[in-house]
N, CA, C and O of each residue as an XYZ file, in Angstrom:
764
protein
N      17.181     -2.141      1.468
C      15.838     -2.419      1.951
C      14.815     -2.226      0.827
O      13.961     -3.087      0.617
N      14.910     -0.899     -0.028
C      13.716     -0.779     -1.027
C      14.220     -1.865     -1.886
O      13.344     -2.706     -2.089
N      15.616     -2.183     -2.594
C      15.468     -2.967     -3.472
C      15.443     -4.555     -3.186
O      15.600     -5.437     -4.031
N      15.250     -4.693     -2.036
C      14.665     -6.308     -1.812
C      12.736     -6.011     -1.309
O      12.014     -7.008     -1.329
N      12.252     -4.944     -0.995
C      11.058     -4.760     -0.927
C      10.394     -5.081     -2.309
O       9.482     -5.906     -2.369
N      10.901     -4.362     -3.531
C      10.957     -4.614     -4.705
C      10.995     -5.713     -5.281
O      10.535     -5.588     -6.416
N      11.376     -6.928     -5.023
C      12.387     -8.345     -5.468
C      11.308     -8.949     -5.044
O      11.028     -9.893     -5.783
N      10.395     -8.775     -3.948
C       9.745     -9.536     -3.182
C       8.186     -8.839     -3.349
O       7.128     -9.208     -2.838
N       8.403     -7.932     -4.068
C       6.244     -8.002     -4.762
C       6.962     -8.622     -6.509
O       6.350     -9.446     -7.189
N       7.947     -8.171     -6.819
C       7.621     -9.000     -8.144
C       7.482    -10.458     -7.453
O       6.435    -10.982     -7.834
N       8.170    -11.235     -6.605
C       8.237    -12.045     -6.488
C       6.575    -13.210     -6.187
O       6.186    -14.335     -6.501
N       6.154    -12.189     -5.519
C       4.530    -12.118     -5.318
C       3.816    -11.689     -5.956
O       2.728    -11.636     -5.381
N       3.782    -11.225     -7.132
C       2.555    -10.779     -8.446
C       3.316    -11.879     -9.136
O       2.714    -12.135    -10.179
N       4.336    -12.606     -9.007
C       4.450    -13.947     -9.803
C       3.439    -15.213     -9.550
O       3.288    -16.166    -10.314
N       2.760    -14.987     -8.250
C       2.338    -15.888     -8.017
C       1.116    -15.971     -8.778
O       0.611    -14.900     -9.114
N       0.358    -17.399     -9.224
C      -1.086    -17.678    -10.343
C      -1.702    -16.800     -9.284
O      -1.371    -16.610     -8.114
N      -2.654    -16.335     -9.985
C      -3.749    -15.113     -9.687
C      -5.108    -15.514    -10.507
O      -4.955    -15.609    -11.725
N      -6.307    -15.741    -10.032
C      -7.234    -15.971    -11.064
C      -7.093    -14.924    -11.992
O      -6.322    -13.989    -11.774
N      -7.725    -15.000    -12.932
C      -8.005    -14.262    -14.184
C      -8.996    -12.758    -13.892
O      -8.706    -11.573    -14.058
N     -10.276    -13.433    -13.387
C     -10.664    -12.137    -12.760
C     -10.800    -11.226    -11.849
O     -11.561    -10.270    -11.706
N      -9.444    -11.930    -10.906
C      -8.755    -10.860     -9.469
C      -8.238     -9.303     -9.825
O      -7.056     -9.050    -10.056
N      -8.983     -8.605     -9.831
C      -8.950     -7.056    -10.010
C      -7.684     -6.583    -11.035
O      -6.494     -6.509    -10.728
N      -8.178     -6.347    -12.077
C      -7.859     -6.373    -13.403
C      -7.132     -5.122    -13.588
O      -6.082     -5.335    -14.195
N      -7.331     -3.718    -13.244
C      -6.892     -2.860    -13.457
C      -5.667     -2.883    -12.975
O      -4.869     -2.502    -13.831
N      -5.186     -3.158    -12.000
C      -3.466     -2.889    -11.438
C      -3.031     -4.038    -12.369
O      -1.800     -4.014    -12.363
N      -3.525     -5.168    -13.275
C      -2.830     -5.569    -13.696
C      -2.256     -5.287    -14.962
O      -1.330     -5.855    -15.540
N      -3.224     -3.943    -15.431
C      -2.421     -3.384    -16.560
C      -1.159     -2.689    -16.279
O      -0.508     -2.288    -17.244
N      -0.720     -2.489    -15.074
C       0.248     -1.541    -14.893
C       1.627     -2.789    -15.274
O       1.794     -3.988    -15.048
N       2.651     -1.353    -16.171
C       3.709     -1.888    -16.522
C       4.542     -2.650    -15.185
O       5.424     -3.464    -15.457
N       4.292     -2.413    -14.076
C       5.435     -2.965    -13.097
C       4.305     -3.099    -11.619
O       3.333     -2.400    -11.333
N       4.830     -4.134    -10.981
C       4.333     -4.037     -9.623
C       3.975     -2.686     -8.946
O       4.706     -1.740     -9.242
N       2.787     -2.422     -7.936
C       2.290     -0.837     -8.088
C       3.479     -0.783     -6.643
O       3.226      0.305     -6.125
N       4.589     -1.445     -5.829
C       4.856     -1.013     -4.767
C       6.463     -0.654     -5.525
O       7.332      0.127     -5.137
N       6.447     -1.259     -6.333
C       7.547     -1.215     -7.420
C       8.014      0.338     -7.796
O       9.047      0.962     -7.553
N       6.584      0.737     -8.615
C       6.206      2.287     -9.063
C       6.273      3.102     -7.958
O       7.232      3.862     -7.826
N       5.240      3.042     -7.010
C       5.407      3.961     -5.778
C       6.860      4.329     -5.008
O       7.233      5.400     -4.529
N       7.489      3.109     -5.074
C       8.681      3.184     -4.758
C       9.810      3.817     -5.604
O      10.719      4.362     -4.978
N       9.853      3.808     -6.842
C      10.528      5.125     -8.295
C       9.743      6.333     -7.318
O      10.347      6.994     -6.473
N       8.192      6.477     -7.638
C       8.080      8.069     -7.795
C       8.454      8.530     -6.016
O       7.947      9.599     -5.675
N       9.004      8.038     -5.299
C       9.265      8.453     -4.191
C      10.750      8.739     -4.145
O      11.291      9.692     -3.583
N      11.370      7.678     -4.886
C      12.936      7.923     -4.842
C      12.926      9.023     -5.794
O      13.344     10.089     -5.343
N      12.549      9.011     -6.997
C      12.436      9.962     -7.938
C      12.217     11.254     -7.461
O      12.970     12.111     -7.924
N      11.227     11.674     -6.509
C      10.977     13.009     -5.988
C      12.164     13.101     -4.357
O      12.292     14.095     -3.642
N      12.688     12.084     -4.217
C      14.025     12.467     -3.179
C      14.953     13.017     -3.632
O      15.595     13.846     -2.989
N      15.308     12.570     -5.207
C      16.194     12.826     -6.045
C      16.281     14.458     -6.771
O      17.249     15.071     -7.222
N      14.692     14.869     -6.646
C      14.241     16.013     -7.127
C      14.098     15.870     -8.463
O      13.788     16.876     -9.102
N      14.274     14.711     -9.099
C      13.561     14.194    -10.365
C      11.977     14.213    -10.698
O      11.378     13.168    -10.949
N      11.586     14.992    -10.688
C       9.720     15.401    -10.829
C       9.451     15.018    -11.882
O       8.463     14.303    -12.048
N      10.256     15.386    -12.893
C       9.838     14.763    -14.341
C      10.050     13.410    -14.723
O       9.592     13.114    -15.826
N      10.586     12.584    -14.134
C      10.639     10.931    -13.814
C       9.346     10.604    -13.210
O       8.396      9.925    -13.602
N       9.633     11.441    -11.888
C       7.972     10.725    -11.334
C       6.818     11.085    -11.785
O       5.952     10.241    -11.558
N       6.385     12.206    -12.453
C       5.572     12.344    -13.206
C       5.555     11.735    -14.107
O       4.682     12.285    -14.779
N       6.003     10.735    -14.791
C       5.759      9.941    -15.904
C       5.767      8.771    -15.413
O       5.300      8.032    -16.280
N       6.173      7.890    -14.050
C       5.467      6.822    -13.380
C       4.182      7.212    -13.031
O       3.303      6.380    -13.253
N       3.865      8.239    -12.555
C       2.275      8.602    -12.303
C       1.516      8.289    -12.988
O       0.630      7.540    -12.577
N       1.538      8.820    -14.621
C       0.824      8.630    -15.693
C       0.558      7.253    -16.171
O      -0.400      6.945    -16.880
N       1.668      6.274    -15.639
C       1.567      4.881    -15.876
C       0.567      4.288    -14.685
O      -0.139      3.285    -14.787
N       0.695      5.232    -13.439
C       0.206      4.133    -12.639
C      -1.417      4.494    -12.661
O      -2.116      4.352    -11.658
N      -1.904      4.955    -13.874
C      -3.196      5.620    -13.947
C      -4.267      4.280    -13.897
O      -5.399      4.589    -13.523
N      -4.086      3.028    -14.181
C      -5.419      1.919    -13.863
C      -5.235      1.677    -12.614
O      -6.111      0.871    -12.300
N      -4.347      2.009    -11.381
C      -4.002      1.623    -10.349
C      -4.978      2.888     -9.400
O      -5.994      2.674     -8.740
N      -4.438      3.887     -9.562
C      -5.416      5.163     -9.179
C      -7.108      5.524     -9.671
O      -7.958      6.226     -9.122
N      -7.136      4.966    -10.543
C      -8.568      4.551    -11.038
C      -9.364      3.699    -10.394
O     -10.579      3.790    -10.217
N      -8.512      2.739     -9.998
C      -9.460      1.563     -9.423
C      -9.107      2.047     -7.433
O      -9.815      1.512     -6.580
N      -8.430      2.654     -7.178
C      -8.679      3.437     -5.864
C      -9.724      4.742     -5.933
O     -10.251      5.112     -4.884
N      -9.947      5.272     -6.901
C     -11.198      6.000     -6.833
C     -11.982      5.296     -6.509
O     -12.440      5.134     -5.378
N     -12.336      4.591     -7.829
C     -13.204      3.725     -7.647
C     -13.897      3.557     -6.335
O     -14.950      4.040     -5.920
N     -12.922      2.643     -5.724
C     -13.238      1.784     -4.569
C     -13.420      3.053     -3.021
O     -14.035      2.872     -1.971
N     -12.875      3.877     -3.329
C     -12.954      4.680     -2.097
C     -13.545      6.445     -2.540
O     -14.219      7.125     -1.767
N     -13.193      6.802     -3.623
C     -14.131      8.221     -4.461
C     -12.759      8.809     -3.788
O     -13.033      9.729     -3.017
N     -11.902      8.637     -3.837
C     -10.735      9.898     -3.255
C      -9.881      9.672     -4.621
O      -9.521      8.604     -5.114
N      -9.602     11.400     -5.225
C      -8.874     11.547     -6.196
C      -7.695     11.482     -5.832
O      -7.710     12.277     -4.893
N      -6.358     10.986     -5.920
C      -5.380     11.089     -5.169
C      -4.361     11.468     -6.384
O      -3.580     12.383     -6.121
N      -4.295     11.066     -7.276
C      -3.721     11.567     -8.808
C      -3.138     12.571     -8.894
O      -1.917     12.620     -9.043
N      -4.307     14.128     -8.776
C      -4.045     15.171     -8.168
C      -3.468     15.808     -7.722
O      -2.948     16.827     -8.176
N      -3.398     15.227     -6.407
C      -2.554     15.741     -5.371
C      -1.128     15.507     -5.653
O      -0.237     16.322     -5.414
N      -0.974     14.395     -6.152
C       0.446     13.752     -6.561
C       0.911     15.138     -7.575
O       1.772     15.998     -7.391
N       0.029     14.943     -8.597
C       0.488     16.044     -9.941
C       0.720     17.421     -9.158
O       1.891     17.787     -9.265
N      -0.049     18.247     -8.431
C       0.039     19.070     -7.982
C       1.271     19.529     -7.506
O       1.838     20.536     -7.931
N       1.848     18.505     -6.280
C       3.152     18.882     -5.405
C       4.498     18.488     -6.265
O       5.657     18.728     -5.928
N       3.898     17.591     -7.879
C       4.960     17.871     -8.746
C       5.122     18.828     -9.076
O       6.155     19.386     -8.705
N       4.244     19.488     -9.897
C       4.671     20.922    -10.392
C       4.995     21.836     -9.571
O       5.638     22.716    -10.144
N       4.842     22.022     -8.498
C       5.521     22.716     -7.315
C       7.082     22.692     -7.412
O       7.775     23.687     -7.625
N       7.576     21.318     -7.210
C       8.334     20.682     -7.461
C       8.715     20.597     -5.592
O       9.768     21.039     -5.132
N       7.887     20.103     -4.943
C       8.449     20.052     -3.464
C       8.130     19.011     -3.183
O       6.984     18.597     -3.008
N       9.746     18.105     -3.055
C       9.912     16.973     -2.571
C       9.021     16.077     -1.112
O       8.353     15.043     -1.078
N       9.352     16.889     -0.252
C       8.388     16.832      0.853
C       6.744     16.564      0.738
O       6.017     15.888      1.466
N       6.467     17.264     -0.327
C       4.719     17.509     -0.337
C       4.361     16.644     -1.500
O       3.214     16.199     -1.546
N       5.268     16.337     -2.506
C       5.145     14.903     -3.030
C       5.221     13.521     -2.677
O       4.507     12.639     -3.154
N       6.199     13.360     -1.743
C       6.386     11.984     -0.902
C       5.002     12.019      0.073
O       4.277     11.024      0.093
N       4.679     13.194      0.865
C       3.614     12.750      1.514
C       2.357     12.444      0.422
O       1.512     11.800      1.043
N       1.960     12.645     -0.842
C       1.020     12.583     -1.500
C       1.248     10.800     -2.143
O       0.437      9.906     -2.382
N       2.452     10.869     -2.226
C       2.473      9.473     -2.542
C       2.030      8.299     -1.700
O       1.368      7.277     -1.882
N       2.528      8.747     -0.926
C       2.410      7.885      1.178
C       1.126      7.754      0.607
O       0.971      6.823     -0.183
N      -0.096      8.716      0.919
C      -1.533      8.483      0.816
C      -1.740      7.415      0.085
O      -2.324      6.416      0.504
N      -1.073      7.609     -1.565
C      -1.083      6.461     -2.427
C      -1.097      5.276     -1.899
O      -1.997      4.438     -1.947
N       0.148      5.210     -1.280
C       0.337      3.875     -0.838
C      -0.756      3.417      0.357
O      -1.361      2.361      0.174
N      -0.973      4.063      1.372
C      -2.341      3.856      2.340
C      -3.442      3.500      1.854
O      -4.145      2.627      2.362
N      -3.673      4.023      0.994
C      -4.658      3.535      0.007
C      -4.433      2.296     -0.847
O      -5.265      1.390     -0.829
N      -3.590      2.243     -1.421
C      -3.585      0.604     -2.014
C      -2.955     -0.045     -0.837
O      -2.493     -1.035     -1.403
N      -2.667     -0.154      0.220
C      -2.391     -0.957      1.555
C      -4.268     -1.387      1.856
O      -4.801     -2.488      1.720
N      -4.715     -0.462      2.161
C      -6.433     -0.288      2.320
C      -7.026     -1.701      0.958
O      -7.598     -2.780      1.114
N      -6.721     -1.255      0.201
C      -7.366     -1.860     -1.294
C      -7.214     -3.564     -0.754
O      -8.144     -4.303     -0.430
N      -5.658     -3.910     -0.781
C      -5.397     -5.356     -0.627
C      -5.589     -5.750      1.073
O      -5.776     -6.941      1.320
N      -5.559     -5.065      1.887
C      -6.528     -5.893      2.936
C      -7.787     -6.117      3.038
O      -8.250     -7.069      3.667
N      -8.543     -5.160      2.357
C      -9.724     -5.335      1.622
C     -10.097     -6.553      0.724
O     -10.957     -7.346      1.106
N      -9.429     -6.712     -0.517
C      -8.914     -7.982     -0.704
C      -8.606     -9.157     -0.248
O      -8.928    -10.201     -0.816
N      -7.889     -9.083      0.923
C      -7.430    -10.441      1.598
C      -8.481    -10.774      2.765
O      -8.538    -11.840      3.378
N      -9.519     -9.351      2.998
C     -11.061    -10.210      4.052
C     -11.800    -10.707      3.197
O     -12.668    -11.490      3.581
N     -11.649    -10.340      1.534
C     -12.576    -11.380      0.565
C     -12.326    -12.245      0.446
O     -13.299    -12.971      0.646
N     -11.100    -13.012      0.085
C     -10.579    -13.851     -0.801
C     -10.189    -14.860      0.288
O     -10.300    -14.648      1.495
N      -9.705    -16.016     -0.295
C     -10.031    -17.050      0.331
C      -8.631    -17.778      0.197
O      -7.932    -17.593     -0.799
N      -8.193    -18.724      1.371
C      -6.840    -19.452      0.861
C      -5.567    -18.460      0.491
O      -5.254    -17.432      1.093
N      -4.841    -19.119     -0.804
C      -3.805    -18.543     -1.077
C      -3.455    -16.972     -1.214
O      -2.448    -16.302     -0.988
N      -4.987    -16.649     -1.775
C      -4.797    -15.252     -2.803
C      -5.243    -14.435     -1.402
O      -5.149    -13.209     -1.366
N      -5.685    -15.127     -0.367
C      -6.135    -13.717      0.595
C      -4.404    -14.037      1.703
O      -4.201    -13.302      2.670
N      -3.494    -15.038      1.383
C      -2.376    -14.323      2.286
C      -1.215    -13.867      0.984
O      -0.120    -13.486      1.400
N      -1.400    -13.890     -0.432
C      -0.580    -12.673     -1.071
C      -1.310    -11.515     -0.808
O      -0.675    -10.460     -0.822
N      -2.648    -11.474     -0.544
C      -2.824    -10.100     -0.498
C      -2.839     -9.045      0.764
O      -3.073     -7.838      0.826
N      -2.505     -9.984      1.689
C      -1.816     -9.710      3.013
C      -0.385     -9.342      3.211
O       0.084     -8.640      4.106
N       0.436    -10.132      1.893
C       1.575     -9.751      1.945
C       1.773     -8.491      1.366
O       2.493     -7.615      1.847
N       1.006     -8.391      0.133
C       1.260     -7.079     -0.916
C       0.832     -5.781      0.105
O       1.551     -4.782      0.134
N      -0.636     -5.897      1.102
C      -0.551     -4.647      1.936
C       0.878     -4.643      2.414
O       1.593     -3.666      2.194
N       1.430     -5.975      3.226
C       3.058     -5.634      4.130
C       3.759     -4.493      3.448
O       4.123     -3.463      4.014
N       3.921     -4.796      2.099
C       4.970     -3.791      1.551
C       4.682     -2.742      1.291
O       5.491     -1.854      1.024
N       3.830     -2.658      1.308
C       3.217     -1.190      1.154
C       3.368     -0.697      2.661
O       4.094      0.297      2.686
N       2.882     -1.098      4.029
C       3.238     -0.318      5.237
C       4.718     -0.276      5.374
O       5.241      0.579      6.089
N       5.674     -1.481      4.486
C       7.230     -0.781      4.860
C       7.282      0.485      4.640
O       7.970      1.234      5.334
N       6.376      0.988      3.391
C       6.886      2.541      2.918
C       6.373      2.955      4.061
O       7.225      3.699      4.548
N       5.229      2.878      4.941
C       4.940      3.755      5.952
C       5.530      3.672      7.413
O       5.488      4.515      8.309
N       6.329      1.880      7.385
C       7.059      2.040      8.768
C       7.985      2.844      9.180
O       8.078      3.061     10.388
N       8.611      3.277      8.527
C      10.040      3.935      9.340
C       8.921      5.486      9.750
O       9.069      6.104     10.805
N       8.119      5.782      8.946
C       7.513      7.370      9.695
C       6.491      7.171     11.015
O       6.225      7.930     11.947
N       5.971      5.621     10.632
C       5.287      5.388     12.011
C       6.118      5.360     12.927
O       5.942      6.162     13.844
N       7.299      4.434     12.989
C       8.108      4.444     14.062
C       8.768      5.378     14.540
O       9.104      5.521     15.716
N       8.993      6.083     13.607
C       9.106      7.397     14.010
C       8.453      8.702     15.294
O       8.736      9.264     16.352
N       7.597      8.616     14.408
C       6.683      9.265     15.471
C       6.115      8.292     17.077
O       6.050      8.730     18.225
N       5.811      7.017     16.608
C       5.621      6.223     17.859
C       5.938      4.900     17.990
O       5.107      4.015     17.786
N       7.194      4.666     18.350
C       7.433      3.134     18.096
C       6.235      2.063     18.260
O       5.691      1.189     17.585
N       6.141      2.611     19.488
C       4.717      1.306     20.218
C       4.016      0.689     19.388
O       3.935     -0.539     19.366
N       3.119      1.854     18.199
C       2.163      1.633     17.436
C       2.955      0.878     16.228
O       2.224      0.130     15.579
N       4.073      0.926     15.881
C       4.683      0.585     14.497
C       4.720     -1.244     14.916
O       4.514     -2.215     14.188
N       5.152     -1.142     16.715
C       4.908     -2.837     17.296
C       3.668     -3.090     16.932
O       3.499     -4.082     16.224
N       2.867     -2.530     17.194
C       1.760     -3.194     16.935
C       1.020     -3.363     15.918
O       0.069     -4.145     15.926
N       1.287     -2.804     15.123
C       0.912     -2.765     13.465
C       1.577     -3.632     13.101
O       0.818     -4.356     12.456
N       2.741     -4.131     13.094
C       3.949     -5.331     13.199
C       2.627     -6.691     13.439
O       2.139     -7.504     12.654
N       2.449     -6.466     14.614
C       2.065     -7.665     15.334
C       0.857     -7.964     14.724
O       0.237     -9.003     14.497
N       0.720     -7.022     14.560
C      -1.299     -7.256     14.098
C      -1.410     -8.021     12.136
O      -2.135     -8.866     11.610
N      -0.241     -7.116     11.625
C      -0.172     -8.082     10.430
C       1.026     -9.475     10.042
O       1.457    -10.037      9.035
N       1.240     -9.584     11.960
C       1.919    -11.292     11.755
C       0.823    -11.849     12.158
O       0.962    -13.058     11.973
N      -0.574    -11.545     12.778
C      -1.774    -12.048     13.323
C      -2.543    -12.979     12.413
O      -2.844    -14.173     12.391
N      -2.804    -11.434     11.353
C      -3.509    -11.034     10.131
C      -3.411    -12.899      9.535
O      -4.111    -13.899      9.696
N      -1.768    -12.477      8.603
C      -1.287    -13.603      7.976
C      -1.404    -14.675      8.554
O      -2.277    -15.343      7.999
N      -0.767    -15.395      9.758
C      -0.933    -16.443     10.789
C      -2.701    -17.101     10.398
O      -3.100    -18.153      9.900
N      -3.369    -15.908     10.903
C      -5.163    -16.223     10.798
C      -5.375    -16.638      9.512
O      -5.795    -17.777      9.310
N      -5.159    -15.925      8.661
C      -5.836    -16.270      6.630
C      -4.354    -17.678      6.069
O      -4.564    -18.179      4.965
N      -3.191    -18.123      6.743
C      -3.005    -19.180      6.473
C      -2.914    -19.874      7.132
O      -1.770    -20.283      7.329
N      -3.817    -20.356      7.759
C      -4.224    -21.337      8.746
C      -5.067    -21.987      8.454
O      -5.499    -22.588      9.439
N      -5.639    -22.240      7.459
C      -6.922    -23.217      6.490
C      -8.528    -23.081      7.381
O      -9.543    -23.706      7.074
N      -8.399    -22.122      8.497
C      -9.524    -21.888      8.943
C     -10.854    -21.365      8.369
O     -10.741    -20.171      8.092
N     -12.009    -21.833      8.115
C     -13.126    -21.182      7.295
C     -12.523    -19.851      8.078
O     -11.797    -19.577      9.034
N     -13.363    -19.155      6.964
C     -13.682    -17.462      6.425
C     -14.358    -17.414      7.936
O     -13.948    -16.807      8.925
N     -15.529    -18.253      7.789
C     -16.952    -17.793      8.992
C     -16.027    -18.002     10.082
O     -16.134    -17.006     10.796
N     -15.153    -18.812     10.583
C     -14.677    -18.965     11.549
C     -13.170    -17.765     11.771
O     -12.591    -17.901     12.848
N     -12.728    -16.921     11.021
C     -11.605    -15.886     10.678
C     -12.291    -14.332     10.646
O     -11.857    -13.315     11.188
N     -13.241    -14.465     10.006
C     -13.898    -13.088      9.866
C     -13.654    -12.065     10.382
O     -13.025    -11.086      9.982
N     -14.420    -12.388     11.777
C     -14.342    -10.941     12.777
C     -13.345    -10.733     13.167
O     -12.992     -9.554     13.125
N     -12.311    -11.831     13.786
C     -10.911    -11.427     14.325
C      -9.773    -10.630     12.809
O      -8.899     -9.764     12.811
N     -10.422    -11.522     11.665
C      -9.138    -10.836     10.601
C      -9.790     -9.050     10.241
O      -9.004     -8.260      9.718
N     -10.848     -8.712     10.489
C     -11.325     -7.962     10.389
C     -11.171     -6.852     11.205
O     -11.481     -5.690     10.943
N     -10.595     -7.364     12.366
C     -10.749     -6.508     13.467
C      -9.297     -6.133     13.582
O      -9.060     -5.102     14.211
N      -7.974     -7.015     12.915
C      -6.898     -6.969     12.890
C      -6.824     -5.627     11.279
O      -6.269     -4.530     11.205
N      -7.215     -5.996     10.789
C      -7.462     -4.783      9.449
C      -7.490     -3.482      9.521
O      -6.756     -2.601      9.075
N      -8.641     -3.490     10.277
C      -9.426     -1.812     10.843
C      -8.057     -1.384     11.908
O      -7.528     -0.273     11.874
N      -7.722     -2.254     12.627
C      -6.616     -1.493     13.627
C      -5.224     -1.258     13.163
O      -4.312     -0.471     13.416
N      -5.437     -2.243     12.400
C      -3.942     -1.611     11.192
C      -4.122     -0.111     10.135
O      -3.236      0.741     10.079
N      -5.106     -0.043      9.548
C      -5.383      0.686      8.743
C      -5.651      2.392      9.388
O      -5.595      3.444      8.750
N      -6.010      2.143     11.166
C      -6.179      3.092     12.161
C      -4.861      3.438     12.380
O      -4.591      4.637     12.448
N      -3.778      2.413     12.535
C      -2.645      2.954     13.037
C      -2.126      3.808     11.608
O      -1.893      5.008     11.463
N      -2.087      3.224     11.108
C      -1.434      3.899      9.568
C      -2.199      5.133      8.882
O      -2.221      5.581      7.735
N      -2.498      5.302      9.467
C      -3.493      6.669      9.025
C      -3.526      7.568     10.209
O      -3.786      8.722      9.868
N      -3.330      7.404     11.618
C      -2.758      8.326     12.609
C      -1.168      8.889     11.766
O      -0.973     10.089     11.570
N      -0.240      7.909     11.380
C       0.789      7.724     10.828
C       0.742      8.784      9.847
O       1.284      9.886      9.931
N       0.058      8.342      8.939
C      -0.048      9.302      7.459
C      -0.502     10.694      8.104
O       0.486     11.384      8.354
N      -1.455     11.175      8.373
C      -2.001     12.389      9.044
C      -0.889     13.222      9.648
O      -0.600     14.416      9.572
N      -0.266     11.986     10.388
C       1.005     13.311     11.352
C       2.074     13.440     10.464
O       2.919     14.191     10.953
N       2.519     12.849      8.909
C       3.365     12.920      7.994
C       2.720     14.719      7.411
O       3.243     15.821      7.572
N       1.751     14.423      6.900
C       0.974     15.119      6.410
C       0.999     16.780      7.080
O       0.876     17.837      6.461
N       1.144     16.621      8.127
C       1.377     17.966      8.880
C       3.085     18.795      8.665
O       3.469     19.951      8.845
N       3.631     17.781      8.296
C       5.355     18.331      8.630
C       5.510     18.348      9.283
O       6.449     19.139      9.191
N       5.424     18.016     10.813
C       6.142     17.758     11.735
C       7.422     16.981     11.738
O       8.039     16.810     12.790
């Protein structure tokens, strides 16, 4: 499963991208679901010193999530490395990923045509890392987070104006980004 999750954002950062579509993740050496996905296996493995050195790479990627939202998340990552506790690193990463899930649906209510359903797809892979803990805790919601980003996509490739997509793709966003963050929160506890 991770290594066709993998196969399928390179496969999608292959796709033409204008030139000035958010520049910083494109310095990163590898797709960012690519990376997230090392420093997670990496800290399953109890390899800290692996994932701490994808961290350091994925530093224009975490920059431009400050940026956009003022949450240091870097930090937290480094922190539950040097700990060295697997558990409290994977959940710091998760955030990571919620956050660049956040970034590219953000993205895909801007953008228009092609580049707003890759960037519908690139959030998808990013909630795989968070489906199996949503479903976990509540199947129902993991359906509907399911459903809401076959909606999502369906709506932004459907050649429908923006003005005419807006509020519904918008409204499909916020309730995804709600479910996945009930999700992350109850990770976050150890339960």
């Amino acid at each position: 499963m991770r290594k066709l999750l993998a196969c399928l954002a390179a496969a999608l950062l292959a796709l033409p991208v204008p030139a000035a579509a958010r520049p910083p993740a494109a310095a990163l050496p590898a797709p960012p679901q690519q990376m997230l996905e090392a420093m997670l296996l990496y800290s399953e493995q109890g390899d800290f010193d692996k994932a701490a050195r994808v961290l350091e790479k994925m530093a224009p990627l975490l920059d431009e999530l400050y940026a956009a939202y003022g949450i240091e998340l870097a930090g937290g990552v480094r922190e539950a490395l040097k700990k060295g506790d697997a558990w409290e690193t994977q959940a710091a990463v998760l955030k990571v990923v919620y956050y660049h899930m956040k970034l590219e649906l953000a993205a895909a209510l801007k953008a228009r045509g092609r580049q707003a359903v890759v960037s519908v797809r690139l959030a998808y892979l990013d909630y795989l890392f968070l489906e199996p803990r949503l479903e976990r805790r509540d199947k129902k919601r993991a359906v509907e987070a399911e459903q809401r980003f076959k909606s999502l996509h369906k709506l932004l490739a459907s050649g429908r104006t923006a003005a005419e997509t807006r509020d519904e793709a918008a409204l499909h966003v916020r309730e995804i980004e709600r479910i996945c963050l009930r999700a992350l929160e109850a990770e976050m506890t150890r339960s």
